[in-house]
ZALORO-441210 format. One record per atom (N, C-alpha, C, CB): residue in one letter; x, y, z. Coordinates in steps of 0.1 Angstrom, whole numbers, padded with zeros to 4 digits, always signed. Glycine has a CB too. Layout:
BEGIN
aXYZ ...
This chain:
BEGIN
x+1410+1724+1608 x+1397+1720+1613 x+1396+1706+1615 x+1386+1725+1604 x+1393+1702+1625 x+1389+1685+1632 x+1384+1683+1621 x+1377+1681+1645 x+1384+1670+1618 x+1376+1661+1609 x+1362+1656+1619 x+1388+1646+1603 x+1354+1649+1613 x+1344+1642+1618 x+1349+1635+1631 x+1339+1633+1607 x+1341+1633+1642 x+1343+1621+1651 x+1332+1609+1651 x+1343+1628+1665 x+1343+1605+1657 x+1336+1588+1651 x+1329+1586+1653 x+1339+1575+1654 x+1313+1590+1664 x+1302+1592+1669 x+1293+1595+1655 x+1302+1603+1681 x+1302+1607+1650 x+1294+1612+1631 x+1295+1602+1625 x+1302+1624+1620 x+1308+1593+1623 x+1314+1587+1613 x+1297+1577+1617 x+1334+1582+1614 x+1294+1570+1624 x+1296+1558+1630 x+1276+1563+1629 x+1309+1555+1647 x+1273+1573+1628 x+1260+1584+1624 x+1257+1579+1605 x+1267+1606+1627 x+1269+1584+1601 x+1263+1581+1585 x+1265+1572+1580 x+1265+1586+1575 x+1271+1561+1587 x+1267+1545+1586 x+1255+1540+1583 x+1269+1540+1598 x+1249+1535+1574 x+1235+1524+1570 x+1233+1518+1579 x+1237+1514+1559 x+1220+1518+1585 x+1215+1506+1592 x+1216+1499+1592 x+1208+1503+1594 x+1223+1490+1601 x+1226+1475+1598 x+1238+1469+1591 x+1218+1471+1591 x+1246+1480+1590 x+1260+1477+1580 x+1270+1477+1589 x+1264+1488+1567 x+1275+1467+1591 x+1285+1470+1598 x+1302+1474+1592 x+1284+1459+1606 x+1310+1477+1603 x+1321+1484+1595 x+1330+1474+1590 x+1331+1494+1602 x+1339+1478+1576 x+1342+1469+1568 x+1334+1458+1559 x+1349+1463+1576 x+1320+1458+1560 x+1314+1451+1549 x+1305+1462+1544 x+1307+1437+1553 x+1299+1459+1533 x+1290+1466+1522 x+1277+1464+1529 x+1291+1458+1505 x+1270+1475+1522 x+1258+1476+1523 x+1252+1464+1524 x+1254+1482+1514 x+1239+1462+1530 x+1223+1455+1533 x+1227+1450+1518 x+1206+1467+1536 x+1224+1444+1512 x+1215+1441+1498 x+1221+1441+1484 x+1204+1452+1496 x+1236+1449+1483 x+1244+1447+1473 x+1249+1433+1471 x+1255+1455+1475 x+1254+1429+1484 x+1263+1414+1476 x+1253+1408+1476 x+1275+1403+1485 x+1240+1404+1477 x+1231+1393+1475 x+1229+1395+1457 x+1214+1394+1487 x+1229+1408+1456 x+1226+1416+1439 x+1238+1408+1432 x+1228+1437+1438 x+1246+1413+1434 x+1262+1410+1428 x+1268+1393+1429 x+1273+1420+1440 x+1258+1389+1435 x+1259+1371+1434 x+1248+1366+1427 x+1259+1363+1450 x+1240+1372+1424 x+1229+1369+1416 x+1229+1368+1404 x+1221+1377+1417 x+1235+1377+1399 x+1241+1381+1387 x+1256+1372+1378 x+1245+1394+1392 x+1263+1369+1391 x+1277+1360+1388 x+1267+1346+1382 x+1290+1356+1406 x+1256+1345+1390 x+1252+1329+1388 x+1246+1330+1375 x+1241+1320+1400 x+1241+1343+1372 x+1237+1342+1359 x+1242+1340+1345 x+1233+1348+1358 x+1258+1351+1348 x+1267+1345+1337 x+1269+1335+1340 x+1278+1350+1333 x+1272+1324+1349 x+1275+1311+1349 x+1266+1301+1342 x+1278+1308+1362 x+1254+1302+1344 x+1244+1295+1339 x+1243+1292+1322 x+1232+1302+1344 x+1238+1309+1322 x+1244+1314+1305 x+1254+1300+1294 x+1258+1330+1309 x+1260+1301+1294 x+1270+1294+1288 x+1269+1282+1288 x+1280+1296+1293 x+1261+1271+1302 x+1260+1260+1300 x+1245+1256+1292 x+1262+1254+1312 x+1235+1266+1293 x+1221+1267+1284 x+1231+1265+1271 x+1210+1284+1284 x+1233+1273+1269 x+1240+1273+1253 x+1250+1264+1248 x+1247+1286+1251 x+1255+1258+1257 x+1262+1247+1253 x+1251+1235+1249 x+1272+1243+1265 x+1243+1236+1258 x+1228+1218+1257 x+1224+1225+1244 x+1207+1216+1274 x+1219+1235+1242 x+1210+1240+1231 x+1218+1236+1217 x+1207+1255+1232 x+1229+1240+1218 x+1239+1237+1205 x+1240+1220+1206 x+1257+1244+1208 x+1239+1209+1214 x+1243+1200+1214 x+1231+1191+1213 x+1250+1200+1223 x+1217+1198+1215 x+1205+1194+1206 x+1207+1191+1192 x+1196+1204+1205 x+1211+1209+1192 x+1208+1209+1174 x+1221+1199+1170 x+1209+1229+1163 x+1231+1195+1175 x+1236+1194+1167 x+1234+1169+1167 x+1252+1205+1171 x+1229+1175+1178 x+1220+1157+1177 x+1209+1155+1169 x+1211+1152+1192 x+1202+1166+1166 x+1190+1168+1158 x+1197+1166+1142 x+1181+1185+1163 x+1203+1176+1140 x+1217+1176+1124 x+1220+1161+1123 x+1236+1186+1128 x+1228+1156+1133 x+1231+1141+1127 x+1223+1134+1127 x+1240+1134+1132 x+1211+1134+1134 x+1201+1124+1128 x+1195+1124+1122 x+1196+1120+1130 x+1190+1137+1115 x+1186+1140+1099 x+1197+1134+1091 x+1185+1159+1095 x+1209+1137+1089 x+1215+1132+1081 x+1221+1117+1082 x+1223+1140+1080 x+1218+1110+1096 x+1221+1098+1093 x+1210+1088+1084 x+1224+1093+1106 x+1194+1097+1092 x+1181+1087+1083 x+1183+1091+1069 x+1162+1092+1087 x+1185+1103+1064 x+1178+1111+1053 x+1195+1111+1041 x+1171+1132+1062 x+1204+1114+1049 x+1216+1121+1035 x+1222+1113+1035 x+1227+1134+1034 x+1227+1104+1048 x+1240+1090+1049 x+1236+1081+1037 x+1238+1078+1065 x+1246+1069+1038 x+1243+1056+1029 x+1241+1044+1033 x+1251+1054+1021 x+1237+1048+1046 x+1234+1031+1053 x+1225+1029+1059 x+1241+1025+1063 x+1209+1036+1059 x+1200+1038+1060 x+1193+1034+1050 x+1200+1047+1062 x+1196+1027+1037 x+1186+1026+1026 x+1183+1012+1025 x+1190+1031+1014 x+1172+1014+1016 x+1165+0999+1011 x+1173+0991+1005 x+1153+1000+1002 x+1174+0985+1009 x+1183+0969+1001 x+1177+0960+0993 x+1187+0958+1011 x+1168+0955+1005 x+1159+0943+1004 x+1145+0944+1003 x+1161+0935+1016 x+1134+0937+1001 x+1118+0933+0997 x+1118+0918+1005 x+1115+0932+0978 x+1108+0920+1013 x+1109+0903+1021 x+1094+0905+1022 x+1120+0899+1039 x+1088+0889+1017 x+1078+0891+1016 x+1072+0875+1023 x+1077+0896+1002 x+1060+0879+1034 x+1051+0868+1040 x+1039+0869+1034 x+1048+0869+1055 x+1034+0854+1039 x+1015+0852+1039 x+1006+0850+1029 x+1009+0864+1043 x+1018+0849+1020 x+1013+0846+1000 x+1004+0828+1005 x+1037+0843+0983 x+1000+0829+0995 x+0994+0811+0998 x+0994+0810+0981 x+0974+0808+1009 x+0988+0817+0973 x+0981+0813+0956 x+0989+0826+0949 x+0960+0813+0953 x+0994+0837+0954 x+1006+0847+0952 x+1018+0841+0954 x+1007+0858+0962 x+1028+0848+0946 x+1042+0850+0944 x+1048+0857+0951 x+1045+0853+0934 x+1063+0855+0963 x+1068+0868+0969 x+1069+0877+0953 x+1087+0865+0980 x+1077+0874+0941 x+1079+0882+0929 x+1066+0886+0926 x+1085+0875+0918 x+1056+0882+0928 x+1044+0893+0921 x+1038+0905+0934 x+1028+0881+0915 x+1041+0898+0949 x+1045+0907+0953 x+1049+0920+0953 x+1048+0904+0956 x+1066+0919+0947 x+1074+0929+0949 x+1071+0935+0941 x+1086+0928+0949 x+1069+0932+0927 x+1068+0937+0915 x+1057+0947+0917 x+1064+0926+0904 x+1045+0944+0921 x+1031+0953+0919 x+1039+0964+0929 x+1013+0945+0926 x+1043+0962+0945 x+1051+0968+0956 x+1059+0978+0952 x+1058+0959+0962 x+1065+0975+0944 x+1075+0986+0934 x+1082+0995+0947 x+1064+1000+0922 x+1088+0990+0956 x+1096+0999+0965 x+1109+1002+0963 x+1095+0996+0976 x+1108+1018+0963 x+1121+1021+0957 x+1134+1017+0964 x+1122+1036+0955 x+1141+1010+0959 x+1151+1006+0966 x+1167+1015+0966 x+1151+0993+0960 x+1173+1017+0972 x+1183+1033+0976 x+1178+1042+0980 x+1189+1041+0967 x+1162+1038+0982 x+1158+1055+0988 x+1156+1052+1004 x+1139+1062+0982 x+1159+1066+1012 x+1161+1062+1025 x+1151+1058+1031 x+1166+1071+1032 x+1157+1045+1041 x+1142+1040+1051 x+1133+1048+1054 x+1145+1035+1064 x+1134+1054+1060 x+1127+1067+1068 x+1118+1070+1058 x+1139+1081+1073 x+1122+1075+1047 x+1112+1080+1037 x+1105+1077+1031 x+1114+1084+1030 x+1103+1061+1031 x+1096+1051+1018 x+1084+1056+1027 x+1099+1030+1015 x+1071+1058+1014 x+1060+1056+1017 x+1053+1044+1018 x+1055+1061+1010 x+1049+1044+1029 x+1039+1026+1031 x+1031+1031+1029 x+1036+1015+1044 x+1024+1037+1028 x+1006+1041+1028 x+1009+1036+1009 x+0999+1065+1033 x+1016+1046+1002 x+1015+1046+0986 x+1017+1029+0978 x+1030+1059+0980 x+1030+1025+0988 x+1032+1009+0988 x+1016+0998+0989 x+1041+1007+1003 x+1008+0999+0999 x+0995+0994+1005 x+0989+0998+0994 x+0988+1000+1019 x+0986+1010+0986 x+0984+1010+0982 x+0972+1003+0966 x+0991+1012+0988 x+0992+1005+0959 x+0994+1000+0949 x+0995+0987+0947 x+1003+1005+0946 x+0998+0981+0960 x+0995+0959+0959 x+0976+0960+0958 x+1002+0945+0983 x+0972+0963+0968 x+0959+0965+0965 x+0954+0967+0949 x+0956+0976+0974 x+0957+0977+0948 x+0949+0983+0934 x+0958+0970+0922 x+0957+1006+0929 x+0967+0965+0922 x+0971+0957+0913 x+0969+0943+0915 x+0982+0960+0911 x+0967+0937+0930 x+0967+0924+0937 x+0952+0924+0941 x+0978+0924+0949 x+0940+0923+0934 x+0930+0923+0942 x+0926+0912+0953 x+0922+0924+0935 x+0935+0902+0949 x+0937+0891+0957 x+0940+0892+0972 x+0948+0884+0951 x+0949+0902+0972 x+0951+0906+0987 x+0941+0913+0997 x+0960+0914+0987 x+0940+0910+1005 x+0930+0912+1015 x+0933+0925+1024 x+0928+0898+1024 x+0947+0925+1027 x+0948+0934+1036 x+0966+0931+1037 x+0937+0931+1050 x+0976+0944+1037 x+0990+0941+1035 x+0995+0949+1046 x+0997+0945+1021 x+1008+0946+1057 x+1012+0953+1064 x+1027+0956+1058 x+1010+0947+1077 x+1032+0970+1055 x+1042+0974+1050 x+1053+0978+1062 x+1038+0986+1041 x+1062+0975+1065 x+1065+0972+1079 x+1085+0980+1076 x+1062+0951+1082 x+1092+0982+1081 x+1101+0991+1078 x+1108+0978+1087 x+1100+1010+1081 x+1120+0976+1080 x+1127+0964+1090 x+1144+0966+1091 x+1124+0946+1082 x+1146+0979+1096 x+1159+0982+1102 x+1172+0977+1101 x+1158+0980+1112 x+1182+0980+1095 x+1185+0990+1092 x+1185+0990+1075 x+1197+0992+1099 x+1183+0977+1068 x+1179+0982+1053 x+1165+0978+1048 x+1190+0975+1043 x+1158+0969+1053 x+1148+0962+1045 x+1133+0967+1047 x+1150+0948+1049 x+1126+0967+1037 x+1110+0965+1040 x+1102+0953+1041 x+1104+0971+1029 x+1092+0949+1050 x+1088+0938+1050 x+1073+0940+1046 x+1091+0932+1061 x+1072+0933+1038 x+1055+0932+1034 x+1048+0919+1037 x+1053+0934+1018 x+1036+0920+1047 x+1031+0907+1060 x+1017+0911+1051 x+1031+0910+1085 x+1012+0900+1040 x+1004+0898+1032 x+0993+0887+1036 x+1011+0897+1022 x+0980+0893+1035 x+0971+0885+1037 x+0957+0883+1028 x+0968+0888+1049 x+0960+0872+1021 x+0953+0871+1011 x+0939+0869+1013 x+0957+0862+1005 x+0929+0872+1002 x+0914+0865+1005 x+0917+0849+1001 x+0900+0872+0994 x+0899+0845+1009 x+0897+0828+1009 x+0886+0830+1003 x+0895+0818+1024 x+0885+0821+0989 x+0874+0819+0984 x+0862+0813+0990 x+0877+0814+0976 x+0850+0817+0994 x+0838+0808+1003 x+0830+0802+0991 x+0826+0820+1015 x+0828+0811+0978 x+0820+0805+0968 x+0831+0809+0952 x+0802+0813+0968 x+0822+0800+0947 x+0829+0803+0932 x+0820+0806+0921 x+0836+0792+0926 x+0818+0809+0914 x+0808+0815+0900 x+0816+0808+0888 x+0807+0835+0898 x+0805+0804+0878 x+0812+0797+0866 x+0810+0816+0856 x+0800+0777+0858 x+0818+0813+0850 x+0814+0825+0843 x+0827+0821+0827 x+0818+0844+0855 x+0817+0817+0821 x+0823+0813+0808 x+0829+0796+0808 x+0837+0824+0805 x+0842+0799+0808 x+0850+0786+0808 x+0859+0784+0821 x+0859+0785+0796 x+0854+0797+0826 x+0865+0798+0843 x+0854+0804+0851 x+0883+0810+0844 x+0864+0805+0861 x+0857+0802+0877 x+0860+0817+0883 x+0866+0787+0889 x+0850+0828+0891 x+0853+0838+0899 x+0850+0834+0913 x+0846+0850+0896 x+0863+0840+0916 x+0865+0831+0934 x+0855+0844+0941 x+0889+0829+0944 x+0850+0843+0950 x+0843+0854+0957 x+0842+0852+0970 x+0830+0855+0952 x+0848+0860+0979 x+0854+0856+0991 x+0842+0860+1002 x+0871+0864+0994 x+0844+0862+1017 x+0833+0862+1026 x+0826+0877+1029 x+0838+0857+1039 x+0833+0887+1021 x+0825+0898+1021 x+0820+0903+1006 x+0834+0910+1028 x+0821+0892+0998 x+0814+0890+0984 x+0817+0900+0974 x+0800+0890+0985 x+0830+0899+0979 x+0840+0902+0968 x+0845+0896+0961 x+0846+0905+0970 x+0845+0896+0944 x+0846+0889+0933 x+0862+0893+0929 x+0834+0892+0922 x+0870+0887+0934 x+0887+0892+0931 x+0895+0885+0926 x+0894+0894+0940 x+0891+0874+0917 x+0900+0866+0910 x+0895+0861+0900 x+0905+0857+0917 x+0898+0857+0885 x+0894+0850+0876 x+0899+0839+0874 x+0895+0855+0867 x+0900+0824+0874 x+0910+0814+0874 x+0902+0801+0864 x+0913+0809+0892 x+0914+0797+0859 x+0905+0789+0849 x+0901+0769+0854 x+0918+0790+0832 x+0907+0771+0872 x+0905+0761+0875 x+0899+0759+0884 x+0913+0756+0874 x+0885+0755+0886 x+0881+0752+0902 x+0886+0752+0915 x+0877+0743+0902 x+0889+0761+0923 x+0903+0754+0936 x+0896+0742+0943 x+0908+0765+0952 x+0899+0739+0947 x+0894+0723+0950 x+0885+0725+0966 x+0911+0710+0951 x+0871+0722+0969 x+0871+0721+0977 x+0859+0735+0979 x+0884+0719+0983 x+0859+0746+0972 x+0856+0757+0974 x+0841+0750+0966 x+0866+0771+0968 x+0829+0754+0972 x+0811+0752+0967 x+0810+0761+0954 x+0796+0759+0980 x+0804+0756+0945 x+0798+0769+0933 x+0784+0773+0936 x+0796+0763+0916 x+0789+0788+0933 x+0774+0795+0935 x+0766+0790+0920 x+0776+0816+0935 x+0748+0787+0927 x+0743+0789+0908 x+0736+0799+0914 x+0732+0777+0896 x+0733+0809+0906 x+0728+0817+0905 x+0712+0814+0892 x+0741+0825+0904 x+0702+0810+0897 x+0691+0803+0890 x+0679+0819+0890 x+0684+0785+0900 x+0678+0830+0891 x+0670+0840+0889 x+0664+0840+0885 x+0670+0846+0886 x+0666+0841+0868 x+0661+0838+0861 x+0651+0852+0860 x+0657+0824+0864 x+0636+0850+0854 x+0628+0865+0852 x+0623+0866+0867 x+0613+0866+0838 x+0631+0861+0876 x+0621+0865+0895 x+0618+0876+0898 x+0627+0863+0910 x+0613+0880+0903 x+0609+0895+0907 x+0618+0902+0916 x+0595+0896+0913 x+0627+0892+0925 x+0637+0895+0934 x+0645+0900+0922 x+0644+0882+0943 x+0653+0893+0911 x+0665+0898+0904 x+0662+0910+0900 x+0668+0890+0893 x+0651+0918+0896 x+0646+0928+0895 x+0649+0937+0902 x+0637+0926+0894 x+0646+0932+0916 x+0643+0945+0925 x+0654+0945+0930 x+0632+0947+0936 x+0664+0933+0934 x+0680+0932+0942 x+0690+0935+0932 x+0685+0916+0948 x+0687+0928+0920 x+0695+0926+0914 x+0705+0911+0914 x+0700+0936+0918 x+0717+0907+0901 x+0726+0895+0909 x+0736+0899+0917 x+0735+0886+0898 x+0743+0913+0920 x+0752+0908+0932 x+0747+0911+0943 x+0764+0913+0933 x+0734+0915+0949 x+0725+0915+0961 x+0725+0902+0962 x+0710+0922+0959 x+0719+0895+0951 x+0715+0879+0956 x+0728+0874+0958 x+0706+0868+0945 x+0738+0876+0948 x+0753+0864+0953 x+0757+0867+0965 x+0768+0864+0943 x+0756+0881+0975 x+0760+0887+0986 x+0751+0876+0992 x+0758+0905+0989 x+0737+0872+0995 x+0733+0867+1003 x+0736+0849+1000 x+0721+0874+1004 x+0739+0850+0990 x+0744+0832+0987 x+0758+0830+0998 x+0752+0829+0965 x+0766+0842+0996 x+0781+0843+1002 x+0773+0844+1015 x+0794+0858+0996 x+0766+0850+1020 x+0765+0856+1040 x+0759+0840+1040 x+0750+0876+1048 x+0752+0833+1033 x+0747+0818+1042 x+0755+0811+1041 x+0736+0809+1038 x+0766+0810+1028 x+0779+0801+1030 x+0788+0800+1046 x+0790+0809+1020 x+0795+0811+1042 x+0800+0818+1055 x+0797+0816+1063 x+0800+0828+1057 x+0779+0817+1069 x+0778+0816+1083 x+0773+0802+1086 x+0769+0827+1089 x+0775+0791+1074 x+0773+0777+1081 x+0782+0769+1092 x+0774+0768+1069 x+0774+0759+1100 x+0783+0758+1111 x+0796+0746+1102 x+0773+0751+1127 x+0805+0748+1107 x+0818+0741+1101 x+0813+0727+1097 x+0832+0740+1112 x+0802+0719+1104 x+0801+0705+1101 x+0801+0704+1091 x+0792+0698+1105 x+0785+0713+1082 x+0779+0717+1069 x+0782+0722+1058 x+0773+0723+1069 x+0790+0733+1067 x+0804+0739+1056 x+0811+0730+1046 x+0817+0743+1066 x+0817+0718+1056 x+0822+0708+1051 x+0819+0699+1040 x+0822+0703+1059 x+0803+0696+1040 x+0800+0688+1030 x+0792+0696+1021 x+0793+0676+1034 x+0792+0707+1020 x+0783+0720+1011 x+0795+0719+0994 x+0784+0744+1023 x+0782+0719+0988 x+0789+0716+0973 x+0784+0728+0963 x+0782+0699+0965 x+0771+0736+0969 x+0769+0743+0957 x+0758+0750+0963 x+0766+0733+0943 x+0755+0760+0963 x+0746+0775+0965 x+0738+0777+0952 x+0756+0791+0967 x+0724+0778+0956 x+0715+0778+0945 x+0703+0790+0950 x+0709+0762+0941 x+0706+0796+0942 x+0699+0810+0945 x+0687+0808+0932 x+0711+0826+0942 x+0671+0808+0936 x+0665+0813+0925 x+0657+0827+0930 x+0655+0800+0918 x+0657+0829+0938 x+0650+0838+0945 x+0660+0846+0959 x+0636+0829+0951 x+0657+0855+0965 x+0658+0864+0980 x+0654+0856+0989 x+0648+0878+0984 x+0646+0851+0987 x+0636+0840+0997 x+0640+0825+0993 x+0618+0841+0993 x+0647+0824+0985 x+0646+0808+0977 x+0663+0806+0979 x+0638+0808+0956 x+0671+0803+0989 x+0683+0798+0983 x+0680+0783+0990 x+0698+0807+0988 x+0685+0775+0978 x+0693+0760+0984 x+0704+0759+0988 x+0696+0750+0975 x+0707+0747+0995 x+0719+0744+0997 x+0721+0725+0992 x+0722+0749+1012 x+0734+0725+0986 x+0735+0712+0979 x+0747+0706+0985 x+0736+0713+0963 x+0744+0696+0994 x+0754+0687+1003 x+0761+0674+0993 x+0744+0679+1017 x+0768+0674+1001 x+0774+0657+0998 x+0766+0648+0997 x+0782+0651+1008 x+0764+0638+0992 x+0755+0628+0992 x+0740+0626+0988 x+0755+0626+1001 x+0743+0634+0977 x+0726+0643+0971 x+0716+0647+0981 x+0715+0633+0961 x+0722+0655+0989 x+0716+0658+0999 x+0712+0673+1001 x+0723+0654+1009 x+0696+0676+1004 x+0693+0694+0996 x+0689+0699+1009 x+0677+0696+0980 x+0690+0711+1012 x+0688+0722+1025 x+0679+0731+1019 x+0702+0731+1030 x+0664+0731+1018 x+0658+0743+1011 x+0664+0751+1026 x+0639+0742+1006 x+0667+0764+1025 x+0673+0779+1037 x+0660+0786+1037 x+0689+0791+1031 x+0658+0788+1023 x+0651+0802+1026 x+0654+0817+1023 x+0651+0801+1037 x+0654+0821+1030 x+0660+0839+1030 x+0675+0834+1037 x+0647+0853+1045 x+0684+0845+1037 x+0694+0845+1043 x+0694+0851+1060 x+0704+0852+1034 x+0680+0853+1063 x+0679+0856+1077 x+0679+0847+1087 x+0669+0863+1079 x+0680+0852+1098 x+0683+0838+1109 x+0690+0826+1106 x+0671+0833+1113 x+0701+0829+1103 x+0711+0822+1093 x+0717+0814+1107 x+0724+0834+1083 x+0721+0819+1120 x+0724+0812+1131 x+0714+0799+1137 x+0724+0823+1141 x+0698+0804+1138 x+0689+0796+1141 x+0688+0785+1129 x+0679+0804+1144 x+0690+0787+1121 x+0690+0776+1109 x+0700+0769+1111 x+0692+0781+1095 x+0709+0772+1113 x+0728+0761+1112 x+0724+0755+1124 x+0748+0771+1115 x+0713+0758+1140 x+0708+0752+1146 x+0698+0738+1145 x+0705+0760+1151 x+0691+0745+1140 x+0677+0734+1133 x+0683+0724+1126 x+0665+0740+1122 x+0693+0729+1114 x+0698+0720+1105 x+0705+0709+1114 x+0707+0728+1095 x+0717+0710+1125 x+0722+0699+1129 x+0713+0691+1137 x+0731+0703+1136 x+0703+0694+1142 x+0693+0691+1153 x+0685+0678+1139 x+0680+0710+1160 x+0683+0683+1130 x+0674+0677+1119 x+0679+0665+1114 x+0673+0686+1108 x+0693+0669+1112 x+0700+0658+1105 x+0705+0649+1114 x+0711+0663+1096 x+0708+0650+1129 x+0709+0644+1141 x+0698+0631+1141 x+0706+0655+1153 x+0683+0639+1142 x+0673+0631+1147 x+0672+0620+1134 x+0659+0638+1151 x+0669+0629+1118 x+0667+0620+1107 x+0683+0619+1096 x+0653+0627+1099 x+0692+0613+1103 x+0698+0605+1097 x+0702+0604+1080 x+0692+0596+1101 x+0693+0594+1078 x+0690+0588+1063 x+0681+0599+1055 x+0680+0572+1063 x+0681+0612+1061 x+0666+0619+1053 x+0679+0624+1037 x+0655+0640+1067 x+0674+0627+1029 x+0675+0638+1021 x+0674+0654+1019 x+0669+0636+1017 x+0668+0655+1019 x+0659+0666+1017 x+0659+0672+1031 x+0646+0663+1012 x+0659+0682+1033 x+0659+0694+1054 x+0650+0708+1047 x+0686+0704+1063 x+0644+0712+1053 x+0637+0724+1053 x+0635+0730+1063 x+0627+0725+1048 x+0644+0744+1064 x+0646+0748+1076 x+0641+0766+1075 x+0662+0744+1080 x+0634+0768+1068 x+0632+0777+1060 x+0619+0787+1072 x+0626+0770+1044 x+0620+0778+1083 x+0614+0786+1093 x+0620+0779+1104 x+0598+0785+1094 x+0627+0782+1111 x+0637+0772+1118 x+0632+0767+1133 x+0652+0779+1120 x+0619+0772+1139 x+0611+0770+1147 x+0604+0758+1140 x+0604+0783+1151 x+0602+0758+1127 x+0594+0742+1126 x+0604+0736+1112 x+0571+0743+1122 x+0613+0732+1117 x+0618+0725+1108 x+0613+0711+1100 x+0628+0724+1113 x+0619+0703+1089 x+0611+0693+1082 x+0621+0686+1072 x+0599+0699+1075 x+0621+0672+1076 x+0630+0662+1069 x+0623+0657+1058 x+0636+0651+1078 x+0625+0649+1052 x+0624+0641+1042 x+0632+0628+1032 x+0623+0648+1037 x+0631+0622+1028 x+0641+0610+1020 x+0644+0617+1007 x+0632+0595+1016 x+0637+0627+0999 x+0632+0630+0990 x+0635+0644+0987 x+0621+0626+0989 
């Protein structure tokens, strides 16, 4: 029996297929697929070559031995020691860079150094820690016994010292039974002895010897040259450091300034 003729053959042929190649839609499938095992293998190569960048650099910060603290280097001391520094600082030294705690470091100078104002704990590559220290400035001083409390511009009392620093005004503190000490209290009033210090203009600053608080309303100021500033309240502390130069401009030789309303100020010899 005849086989098929080619008219049949050439009948159950696929649309569009011509003879000698494959179907419509197979090889596009069958190359699709090749690119996928190809792909395959290089994902998994990057992914392994993460972790394994991620691995050594855990273990170079964290397990190696050349990563660690060596050194303590210390700035910004002025009336501090780099050694009293380190000492209060206590940073562990062999433990890996990466790990030291600065926050716990900041800390602990603080809580032991009240002197310090503010410390930057600073990680200094590849062995050392650097601690960038910034001390308080005394604006007033308080006698308190046979020594002196330095009390800096946010009237904070952070040092005991048995020697006047040279140059720094004493607070008095004159209260006494006022009715202010009562109702403020003394470190309400020495806060406002410290905020008129502080905000004198630098000329005044200069020749200011001594803060005399007897009242809220009542502070002096005691210049160079027996020279007295009744202030007043510590308000309008700007407009005062105004009047005051304006005063001492016009009267010279005066003594005595009262500026205690700074819209009408008032000199004197006396």
């Amino acid at each position: 029996m005849a086989g098929p003729s080619t008219a049949e053959r050439g009948a159950r042929r696929p649309a569009g297929a011509s003879p000698g190649r494959p179907a419509a839609g197979r090889g596009p499938e069958r190359d699709k697929g090749v690119r996928r095992l190809r792909v395959r293998p290089r994902v998994l190569l990057l992914a392994l070559a993460v972790l394994a960048l991620a691995a050594g650099t855990g273990w170079l910060l964290y397990g190696s031995s050349w990563l660690r603290v060596e050194q303590v280097s210390v700035s910004g001391t002025r009336v501090l020691t780099p050694s009293q520094v380190r000492s209060a600082a206590a940073v562990p030294l062999g433990e890996p860079l990466a790990s030291v705690d600065t926050g716990a470091i900041e800390a602990r100078l603080r809580r032991a150094l009240p002197r310090i104002k503010s410390v930057d704990v600073v990680r200094s590559w590849p062995h050392g820690i650097g601690l960038e220290v910034t001390e308080r400035k005394p604006v007033l001083i308080a006698r308190q016994g046979g020594k002196y409390v330095e009390v800096d511009a946010e009237g904070v009392r952070y040092a005991t010292v048995a020697t006047a620093p040279a140059g720094v005004p004493v607070l008095r503190l004159d209260a006494g039974r006022s009715p202010s000490l009562r109702r403020f209290g003394a470190d309400r009033l020495a806060r406002e002895a410290v905020a008129v210090a502080a905000g004198l203009p630098e000329r005044i600053g200069r020749d200011l010897r001594a803060v005399r608080v007897r009242s809220y309303d009542s502070v002096t100021l005691e210049l160079s040259g027996d020279r007295t500033v009744f202030w007043g309240s510590g308000e309008e502390g700007e407009a005062k450091g105004r009047a005051l130069l304006a005063l001492m401009k016009a009267a010279p030789k005066a003594g005595h300034f009262d500026v205690s309303a700074p819209t009408a100020p008032a000199a004197s010899r006396s």
